[in-house]
N, CA, C and O atoms as a GROMACS GRO file, in nm:
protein
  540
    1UNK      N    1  -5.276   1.155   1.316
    1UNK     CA    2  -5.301   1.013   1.307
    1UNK      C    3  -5.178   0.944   1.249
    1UNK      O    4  -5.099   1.000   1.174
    2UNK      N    5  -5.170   0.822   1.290
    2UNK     CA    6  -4.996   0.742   1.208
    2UNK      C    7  -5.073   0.786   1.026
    2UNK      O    8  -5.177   0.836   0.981
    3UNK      N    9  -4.954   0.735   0.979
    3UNK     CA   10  -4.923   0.773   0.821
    3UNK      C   11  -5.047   0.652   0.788
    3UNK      O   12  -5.153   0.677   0.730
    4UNK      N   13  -5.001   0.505   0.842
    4UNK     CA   14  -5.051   0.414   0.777
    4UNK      C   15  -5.208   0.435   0.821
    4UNK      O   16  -5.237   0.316   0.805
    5UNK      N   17  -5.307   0.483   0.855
    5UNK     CA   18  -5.424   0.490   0.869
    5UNK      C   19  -5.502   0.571   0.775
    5UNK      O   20  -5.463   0.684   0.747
    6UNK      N   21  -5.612   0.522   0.723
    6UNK     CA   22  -5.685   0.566   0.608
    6UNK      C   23  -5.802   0.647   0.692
    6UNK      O   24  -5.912   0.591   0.688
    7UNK      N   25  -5.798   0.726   0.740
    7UNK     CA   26  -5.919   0.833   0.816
    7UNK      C   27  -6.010   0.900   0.712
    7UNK      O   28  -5.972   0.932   0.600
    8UNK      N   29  -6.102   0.915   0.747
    8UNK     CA   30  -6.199   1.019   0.649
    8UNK      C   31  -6.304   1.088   0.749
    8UNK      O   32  -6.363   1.018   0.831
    9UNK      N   33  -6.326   1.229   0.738
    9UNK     CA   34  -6.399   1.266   0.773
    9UNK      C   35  -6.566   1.249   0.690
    9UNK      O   36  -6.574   1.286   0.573
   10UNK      N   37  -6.683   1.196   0.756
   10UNK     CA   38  -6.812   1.193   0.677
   10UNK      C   39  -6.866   1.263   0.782
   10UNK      O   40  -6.814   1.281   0.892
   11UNK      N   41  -6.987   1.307   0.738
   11UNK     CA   42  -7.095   1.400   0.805
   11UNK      C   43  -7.280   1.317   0.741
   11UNK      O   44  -7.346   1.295   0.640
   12UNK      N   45  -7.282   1.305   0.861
   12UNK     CA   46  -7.412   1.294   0.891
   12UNK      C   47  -7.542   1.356   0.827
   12UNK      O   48  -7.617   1.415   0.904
   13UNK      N   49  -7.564   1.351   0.738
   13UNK     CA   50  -7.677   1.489   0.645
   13UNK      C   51  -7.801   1.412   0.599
   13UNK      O   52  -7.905   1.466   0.560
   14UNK      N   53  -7.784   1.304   0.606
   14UNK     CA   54  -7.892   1.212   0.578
   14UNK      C   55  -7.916   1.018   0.644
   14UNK      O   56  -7.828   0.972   0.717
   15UNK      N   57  -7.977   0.974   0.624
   15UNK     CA   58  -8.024   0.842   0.652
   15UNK      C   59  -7.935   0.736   0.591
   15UNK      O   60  -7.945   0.631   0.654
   16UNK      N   61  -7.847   0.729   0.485
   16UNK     CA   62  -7.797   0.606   0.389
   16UNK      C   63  -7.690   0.564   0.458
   16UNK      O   64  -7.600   0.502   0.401
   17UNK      N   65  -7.685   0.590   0.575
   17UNK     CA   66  -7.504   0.535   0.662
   17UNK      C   67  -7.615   0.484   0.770
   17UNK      O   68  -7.650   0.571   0.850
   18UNK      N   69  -7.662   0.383   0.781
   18UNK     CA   70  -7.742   0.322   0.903
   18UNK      C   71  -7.614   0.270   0.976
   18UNK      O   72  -7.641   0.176   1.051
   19UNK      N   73  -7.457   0.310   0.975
   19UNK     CA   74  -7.415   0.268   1.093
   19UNK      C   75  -7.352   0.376   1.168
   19UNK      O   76  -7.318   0.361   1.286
   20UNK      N   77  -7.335   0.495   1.098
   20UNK     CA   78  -7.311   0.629   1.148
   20UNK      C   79  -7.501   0.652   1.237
   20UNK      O   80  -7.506   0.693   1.354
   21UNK      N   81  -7.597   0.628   1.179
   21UNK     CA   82  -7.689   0.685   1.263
   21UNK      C   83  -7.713   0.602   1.411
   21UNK      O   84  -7.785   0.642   1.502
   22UNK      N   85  -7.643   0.489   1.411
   22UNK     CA   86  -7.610   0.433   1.538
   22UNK      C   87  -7.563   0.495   1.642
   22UNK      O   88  -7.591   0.517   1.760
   23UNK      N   89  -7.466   0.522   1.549
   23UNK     CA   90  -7.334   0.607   1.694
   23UNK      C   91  -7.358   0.749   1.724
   23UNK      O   92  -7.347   0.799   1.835
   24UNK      N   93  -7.403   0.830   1.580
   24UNK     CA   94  -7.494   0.963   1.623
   24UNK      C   95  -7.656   0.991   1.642
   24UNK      O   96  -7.730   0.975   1.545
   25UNK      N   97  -7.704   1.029   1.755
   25UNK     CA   98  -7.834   1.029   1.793
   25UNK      C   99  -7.855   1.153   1.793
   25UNK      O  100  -7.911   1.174   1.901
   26UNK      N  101  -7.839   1.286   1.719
   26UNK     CA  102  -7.861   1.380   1.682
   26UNK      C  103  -7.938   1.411   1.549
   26UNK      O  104  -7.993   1.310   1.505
   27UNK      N  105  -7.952   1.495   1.492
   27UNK     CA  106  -8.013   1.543   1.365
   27UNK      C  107  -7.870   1.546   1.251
   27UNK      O  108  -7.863   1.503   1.136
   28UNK      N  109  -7.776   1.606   1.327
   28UNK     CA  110  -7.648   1.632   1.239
   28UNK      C  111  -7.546   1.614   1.319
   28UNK      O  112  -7.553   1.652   1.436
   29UNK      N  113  -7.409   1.538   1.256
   29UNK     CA  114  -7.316   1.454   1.314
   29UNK      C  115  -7.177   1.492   1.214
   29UNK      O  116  -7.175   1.543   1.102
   30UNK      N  117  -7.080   1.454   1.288
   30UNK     CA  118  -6.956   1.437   1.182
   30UNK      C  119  -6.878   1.332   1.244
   30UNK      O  120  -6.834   1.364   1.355
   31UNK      N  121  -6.852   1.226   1.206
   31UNK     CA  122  -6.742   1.141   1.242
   31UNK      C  123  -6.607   1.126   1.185
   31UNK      O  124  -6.589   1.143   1.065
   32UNK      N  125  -6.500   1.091   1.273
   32UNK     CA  126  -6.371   1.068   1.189
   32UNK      C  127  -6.370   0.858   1.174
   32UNK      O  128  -6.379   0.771   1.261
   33UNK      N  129  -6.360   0.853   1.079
   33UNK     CA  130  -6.384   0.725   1.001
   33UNK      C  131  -6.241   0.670   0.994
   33UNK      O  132  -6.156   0.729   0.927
   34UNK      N  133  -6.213   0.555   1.065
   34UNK     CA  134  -6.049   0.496   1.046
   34UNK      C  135  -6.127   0.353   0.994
   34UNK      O  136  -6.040   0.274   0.958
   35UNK      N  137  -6.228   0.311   0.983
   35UNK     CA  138  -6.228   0.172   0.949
   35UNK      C  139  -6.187   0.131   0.768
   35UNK      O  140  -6.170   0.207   0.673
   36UNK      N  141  -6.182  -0.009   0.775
   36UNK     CA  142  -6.162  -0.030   0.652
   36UNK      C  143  -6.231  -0.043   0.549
   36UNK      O  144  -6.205   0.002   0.437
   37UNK      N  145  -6.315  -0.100   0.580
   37UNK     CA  146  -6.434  -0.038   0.456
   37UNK      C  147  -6.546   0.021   0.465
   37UNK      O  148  -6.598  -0.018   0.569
   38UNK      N  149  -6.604   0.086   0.418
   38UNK     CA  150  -6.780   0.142   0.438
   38UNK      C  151  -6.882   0.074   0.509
   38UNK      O  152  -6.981   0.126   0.560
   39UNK      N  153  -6.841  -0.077   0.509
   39UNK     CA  154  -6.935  -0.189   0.596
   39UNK      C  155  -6.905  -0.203   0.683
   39UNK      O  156  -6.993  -0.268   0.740
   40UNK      N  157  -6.769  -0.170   0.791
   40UNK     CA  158  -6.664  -0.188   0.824
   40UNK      C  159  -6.667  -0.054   0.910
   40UNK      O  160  -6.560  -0.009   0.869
   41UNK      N  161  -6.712   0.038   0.997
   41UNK     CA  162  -6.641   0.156   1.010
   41UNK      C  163  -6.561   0.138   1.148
   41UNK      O  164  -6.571   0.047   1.230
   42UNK      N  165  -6.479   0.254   1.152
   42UNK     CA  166  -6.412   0.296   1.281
   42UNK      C  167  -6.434   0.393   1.335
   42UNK      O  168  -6.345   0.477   1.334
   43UNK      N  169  -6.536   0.418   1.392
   43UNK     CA  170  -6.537   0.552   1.447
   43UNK      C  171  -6.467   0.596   1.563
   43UNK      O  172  -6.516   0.573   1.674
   44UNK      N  173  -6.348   0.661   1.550
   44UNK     CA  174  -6.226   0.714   1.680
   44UNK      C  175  -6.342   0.823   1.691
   44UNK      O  176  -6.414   0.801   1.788
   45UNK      N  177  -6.371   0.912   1.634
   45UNK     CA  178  -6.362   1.065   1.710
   45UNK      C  179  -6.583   1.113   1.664
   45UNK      O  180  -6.639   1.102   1.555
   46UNK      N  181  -6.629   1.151   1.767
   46UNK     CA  182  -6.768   1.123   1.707
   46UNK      C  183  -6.850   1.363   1.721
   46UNK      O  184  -6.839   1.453   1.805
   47UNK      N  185  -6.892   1.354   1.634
   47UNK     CA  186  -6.886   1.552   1.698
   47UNK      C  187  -7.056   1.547   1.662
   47UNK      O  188  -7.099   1.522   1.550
   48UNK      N  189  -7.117   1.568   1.746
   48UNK     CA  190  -7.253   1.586   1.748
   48UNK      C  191  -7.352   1.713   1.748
   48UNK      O  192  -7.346   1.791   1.843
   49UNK      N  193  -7.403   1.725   1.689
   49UNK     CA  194  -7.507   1.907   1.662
   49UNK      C  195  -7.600   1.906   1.740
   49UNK      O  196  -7.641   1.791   1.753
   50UNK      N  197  -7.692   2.024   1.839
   50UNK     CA  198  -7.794   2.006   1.827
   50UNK      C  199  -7.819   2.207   1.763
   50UNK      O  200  -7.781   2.314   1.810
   51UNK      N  201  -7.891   2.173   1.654
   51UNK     CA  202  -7.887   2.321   1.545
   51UNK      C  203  -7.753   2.316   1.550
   51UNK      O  204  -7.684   2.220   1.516
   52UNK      N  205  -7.706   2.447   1.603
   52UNK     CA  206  -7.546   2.519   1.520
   52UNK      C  207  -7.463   2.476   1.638
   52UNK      O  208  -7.343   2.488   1.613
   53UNK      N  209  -7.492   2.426   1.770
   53UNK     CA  210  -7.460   2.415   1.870
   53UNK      C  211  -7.366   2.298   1.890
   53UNK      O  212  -7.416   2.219   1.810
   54UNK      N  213  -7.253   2.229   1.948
   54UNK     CA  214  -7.182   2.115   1.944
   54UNK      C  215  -7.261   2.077   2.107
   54UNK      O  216  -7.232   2.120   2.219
   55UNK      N  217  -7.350   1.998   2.071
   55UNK     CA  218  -7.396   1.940   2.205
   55UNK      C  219  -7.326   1.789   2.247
   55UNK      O  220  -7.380   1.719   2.332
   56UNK      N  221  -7.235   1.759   2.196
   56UNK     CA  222  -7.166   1.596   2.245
   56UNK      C  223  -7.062   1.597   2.138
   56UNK      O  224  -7.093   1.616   2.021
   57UNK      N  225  -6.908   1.573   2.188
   57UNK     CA  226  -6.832   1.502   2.126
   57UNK      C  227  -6.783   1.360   2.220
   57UNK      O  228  -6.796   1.323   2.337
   58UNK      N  229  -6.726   1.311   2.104
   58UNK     CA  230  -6.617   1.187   2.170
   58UNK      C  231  -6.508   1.150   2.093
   58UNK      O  232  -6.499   1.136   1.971
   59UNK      N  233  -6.410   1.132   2.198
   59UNK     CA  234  -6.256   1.064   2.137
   59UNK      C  235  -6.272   0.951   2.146
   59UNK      O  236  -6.339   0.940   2.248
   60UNK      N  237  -6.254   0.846   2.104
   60UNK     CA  238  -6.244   0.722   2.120
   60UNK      C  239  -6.104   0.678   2.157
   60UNK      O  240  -6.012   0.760   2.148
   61UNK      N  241  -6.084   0.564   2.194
   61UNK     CA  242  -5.935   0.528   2.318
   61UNK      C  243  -5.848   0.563   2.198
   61UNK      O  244  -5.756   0.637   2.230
   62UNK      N  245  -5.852   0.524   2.035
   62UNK     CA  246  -5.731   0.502   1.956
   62UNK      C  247  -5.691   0.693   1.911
   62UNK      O  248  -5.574   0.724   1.889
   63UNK      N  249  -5.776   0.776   1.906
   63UNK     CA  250  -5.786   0.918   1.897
   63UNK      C  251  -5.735   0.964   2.049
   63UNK      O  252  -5.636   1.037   2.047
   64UNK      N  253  -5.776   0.938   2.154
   64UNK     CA  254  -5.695   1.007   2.271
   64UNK      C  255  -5.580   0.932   2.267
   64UNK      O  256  -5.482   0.997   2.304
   65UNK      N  257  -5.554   0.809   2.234
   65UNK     CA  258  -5.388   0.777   2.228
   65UNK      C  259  -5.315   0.904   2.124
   65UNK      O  260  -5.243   1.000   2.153
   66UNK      N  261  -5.354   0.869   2.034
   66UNK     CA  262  -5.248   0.990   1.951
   66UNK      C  263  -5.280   1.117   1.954
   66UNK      O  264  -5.206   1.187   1.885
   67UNK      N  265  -5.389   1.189   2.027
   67UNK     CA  266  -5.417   1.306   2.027
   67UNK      C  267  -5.354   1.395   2.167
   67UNK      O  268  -5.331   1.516   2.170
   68UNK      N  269  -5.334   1.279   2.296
   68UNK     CA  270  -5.306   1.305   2.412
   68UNK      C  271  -5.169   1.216   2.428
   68UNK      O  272  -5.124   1.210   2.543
   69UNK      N  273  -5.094   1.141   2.316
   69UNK     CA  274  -4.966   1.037   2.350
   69UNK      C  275  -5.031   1.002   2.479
   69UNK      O  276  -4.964   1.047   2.573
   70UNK      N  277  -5.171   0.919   2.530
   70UNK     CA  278  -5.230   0.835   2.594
   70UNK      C  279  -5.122   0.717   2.630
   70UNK      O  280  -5.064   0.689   2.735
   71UNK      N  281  -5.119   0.666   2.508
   71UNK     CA  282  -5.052   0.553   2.536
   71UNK      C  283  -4.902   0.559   2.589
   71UNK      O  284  -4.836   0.455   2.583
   72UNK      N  285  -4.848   0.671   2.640
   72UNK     CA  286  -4.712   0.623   2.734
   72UNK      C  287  -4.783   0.663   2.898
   72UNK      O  288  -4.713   0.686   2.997
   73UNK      N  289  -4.888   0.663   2.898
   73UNK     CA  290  -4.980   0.684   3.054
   73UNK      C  291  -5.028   0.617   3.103
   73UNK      O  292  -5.138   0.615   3.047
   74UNK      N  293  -5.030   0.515   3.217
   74UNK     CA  294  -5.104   0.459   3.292
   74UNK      C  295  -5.309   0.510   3.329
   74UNK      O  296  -5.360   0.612   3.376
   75UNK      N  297  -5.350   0.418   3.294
   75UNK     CA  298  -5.543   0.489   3.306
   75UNK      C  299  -5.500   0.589   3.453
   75UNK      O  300  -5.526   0.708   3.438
   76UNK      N  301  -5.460   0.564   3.541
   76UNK     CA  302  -5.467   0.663   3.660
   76UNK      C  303  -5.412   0.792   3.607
   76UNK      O  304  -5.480   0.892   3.628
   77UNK      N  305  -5.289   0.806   3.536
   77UNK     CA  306  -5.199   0.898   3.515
   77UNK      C  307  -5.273   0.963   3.432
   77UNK      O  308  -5.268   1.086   3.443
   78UNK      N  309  -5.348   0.916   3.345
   78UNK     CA  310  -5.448   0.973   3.223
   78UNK      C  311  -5.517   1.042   3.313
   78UNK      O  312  -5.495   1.162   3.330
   79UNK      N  313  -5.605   0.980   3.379
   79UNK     CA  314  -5.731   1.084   3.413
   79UNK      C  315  -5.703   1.224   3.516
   79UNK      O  316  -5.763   1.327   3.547
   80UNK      N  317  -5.573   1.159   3.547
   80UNK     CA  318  -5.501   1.268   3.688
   80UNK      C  319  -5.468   1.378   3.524
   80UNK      O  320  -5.562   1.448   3.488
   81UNK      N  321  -5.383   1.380   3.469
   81UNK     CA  322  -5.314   1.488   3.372
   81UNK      C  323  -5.468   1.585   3.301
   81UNK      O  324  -5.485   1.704   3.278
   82UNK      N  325  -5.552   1.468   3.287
   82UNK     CA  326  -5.722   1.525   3.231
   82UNK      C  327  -5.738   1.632   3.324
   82UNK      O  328  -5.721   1.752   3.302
   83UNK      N  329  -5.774   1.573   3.436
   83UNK     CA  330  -5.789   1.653   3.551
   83UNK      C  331  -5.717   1.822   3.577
   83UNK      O  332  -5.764   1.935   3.583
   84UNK      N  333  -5.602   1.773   3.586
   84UNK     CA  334  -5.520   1.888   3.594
   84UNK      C  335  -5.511   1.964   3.473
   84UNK      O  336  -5.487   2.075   3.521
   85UNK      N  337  -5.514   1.983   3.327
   85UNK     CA  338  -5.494   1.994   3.240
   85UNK      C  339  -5.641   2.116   3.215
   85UNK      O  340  -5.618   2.232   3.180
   86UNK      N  341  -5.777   2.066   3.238
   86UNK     CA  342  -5.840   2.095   3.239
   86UNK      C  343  -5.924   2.144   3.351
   86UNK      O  344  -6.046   2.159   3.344
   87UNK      N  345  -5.874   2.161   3.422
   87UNK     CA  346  -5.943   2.248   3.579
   87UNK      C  347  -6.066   2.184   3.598
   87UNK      O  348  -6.167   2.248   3.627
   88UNK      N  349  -6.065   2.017   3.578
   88UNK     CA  350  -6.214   1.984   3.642
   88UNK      C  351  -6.181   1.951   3.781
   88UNK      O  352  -6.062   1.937   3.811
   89UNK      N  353  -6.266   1.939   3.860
   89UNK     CA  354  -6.261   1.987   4.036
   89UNK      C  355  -6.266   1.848   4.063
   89UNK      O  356  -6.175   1.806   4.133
   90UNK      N  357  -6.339   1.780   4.030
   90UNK     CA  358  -6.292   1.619   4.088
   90UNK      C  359  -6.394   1.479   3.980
   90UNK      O  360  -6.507   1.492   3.933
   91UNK      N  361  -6.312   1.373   3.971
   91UNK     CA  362  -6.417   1.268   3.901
   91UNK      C  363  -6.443   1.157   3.950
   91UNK      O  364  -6.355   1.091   4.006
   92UNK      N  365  -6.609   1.104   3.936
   92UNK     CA  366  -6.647   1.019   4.079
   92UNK      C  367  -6.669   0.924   3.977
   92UNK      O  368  -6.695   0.962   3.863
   93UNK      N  369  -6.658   0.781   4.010
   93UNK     CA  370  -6.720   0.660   3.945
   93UNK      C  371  -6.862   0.692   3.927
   93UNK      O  372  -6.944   0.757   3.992
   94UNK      N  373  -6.868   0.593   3.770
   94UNK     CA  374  -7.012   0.657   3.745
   94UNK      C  375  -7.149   0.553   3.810
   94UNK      O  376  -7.109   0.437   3.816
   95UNK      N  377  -7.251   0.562   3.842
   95UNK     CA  378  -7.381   0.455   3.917
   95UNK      C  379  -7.339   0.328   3.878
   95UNK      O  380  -7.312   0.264   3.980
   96UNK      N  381  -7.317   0.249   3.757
   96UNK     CA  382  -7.250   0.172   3.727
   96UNK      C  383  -7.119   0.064   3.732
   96UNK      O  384  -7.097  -0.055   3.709
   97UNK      N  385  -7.050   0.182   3.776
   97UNK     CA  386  -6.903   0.125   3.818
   97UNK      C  387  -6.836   0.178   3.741
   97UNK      O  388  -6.754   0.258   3.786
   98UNK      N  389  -6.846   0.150   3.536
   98UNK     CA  390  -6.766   0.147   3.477
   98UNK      C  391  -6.679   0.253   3.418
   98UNK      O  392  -6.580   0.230   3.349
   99UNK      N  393  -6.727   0.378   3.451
   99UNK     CA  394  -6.620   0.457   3.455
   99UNK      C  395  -6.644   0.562   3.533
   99UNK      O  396  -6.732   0.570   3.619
  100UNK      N  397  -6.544   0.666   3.495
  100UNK     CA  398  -6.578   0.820   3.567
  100UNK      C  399  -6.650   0.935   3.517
  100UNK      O  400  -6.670   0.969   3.400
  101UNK      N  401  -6.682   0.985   3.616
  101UNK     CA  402  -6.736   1.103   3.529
  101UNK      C  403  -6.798   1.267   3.639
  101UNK      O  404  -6.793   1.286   3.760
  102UNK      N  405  -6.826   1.316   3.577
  102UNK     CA  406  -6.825   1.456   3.592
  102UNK      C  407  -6.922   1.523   3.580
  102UNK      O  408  -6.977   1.478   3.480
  103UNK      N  409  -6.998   1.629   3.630
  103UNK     CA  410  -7.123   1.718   3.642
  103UNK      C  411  -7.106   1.835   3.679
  103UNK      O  412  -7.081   1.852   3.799
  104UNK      N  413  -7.114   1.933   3.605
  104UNK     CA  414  -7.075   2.048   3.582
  104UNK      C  415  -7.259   2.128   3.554
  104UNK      O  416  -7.281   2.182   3.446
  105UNK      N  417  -7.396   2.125   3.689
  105UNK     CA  418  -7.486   2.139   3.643
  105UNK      C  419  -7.478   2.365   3.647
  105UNK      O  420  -7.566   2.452   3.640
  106UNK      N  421  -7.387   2.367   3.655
  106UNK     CA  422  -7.386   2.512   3.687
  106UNK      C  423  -7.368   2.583   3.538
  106UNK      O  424  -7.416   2.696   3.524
  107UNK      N  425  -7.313   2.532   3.446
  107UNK     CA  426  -7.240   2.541   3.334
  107UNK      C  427  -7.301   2.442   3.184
  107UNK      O  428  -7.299   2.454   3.062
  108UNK      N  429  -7.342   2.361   3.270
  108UNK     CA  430  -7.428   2.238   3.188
  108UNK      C  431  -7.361   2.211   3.089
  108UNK      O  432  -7.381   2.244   2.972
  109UNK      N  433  -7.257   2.131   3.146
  109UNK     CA  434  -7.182   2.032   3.060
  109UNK      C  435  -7.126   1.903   3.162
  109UNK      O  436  -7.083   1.902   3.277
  110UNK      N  437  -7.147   1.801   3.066
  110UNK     CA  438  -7.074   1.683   3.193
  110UNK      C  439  -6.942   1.619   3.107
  110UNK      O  440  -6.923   1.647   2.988
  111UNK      N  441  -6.880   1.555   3.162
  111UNK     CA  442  -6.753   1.456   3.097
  111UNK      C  443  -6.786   1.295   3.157
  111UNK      O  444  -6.816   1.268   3.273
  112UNK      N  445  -6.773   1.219   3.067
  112UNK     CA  446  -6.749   1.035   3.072
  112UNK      C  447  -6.617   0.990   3.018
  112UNK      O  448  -6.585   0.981   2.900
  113UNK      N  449  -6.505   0.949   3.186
  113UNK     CA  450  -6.405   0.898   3.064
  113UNK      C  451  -6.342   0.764   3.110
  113UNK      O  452  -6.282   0.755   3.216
  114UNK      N  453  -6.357   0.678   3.040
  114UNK     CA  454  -6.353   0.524   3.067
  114UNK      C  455  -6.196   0.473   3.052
  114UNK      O  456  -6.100   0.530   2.999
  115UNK      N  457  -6.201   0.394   3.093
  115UNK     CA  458  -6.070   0.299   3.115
  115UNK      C  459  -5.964   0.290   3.038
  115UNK      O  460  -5.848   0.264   3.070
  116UNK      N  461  -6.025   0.319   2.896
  116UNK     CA  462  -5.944   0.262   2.782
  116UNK      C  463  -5.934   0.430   2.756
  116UNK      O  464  -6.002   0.472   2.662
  117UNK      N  465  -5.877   0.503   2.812
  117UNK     CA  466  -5.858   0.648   2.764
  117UNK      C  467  -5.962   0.712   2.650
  117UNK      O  468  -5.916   0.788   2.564
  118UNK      N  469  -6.089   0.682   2.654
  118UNK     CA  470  -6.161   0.732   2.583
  118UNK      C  471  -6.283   0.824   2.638
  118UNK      O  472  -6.325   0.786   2.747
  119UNK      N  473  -6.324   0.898   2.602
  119UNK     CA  474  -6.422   0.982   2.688
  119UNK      C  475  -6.512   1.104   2.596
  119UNK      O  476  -6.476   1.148   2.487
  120UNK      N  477  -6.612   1.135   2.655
  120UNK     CA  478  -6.692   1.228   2.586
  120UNK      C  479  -6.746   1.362   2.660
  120UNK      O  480  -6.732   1.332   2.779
  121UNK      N  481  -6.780   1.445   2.657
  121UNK     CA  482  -6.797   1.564   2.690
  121UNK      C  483  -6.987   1.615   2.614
  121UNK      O  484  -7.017   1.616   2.495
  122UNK      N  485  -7.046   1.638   2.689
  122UNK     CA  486  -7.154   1.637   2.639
  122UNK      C  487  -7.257   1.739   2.736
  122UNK      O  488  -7.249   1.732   2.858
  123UNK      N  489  -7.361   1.840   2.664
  123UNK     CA  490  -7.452   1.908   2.676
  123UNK      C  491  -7.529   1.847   2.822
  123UNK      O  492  -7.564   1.732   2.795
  124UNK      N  493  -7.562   1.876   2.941
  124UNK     CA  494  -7.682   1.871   3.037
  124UNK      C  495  -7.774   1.961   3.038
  124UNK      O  496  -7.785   2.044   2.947
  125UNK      N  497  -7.822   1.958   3.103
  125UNK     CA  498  -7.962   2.112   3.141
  125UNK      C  499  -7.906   2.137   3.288
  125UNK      O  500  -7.889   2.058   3.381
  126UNK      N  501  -7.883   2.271   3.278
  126UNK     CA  502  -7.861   2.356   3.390
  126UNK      C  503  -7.922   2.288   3.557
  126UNK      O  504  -7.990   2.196   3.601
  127UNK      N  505  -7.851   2.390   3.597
  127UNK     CA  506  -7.956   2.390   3.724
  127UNK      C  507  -8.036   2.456   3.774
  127UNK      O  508  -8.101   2.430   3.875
  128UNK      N  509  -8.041   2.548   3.709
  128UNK     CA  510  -8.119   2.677   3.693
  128UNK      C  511  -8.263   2.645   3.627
  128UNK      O  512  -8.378   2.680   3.653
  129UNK      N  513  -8.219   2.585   3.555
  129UNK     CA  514  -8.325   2.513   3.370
  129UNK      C  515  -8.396   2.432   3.483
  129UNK      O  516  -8.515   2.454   3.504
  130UNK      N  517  -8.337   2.350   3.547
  130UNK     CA  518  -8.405   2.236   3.627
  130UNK      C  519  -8.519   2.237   3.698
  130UNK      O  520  -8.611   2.154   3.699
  131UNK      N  521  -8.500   2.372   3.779
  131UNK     CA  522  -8.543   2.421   3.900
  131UNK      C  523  -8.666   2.502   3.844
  131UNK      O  524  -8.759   2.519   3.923
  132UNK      N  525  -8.682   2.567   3.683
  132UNK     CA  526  -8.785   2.668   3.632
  132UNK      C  527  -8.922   2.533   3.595
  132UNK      O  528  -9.043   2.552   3.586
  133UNK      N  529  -8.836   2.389   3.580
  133UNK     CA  530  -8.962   2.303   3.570
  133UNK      C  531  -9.066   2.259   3.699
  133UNK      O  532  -9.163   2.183   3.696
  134UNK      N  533  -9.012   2.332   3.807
  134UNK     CA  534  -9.031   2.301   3.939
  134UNK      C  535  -9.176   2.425   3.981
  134UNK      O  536  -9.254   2.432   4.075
  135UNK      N  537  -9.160   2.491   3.882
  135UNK     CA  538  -9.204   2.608   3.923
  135UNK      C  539  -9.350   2.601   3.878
  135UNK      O  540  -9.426   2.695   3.899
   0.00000   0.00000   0.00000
């Protein structure tokens, strides 16, 4: 992160941050905190539990700038280097329009990564899982 940014890691363990339980919809959470005050937060980077399991993270655009030097990349050039970088097979606009994204039901994981170089990676149910409710 630059020098001048005041980051803190907090974790999610209870109810008294009603603006961390906004952004995490899990039981247990950890966020990286750049805002300026406690009333105030920034959440760049968001890591989500379900039990011991990491079922959802997210970078936020100001965390993939300095985590990926985002910012000397054009949004196309970003998601092409994502792409390649990470052996995902292709990313389609999402029902919406507003960004892209990814389905991986073999493996059950998907990716969302929006305009502003920010994106998340998060837990699905199989296709396998899918198909046993069928039964």
């Amino acid at each position: 992160m630059p020098k001048s940014a005041r980051c803190q890691v907090e974790e999610k363990t209870d109810t008294s941050n009603p603006f961390m339980n906004l952004a995490i919809h899990t039981p247990f959470g950890i966020v990286l905190d750049c805002g300026e005050t406690p009333t105030q937060p920034k959440y760049i980077g968001l890591f989500e539990f379900d039990g011991r399991t990491l079922s959802k993270f997210t970078f936020g655009s100001d965390l993939s700038l300095v985590a990926f030097q985002a910012d000397k990349m054009s949004g196309k050039d970003f998601a092409q280097t994502f792409i390649d970088a990470y052996s995902i097979p292709r990313l389609e606009p999402s029902e919406n329009q507003q960004y892209l994204t990814y389905r991986d039901t073999d493996h059950g994981w998907a990716l969302d990564l929006y305009q502003d170089k920010s994106f998340r990676v998060y837990a699905i149910t199989t296709a396998a899982a899918q198909s046993k409710s069928f039964n």
